[in-house]
N, C-alpha and C positions, 0 to 999 in steps of 0.2 A: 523706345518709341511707344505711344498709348497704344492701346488694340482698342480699335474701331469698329460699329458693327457695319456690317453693309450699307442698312440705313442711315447711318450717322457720317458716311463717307459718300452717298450717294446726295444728302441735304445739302453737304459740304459744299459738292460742285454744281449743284443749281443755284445756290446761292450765289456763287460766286461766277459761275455762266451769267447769271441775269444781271448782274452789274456790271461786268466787264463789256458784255453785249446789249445795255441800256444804249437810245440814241440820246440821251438828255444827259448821261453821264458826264460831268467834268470830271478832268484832269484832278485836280483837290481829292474829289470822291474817290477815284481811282487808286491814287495816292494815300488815302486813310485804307481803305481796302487792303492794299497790297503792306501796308506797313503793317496792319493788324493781325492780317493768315501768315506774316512772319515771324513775328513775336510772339503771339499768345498760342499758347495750349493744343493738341487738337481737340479735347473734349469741351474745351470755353468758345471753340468755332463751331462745332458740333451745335454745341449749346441757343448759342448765339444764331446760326442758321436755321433753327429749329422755331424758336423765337420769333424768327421774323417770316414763318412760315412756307418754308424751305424742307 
């Protein structure tokens, strides 16, 4: 498993709070979301939540 710092674990799940708990979320988005923190990396979700200002 990667070693993560605190803040790269703590982006992680805001990011992934604020979409799971969007009220405009679709099912679709939901579904790209969960296929992607499945498959990829955690430093490319890290990355990627960071990105999108997370």
């Amino acid at each position: 498993m990667e070693k993560l710092s605190r803040a790269q674990l703590e982006s992680i799940a805001r990011w992934i709070g604020a979409v799971t708990s969007h009220p405009d979320a679709t099912a679709e988005q939901l579904e790209a979301v969960y296929e992607y923190v499945s498959t990829a990396r955690l430093k490319d979700i890290a990355e990627t939540a960071k990105a999108l200002g997370y």
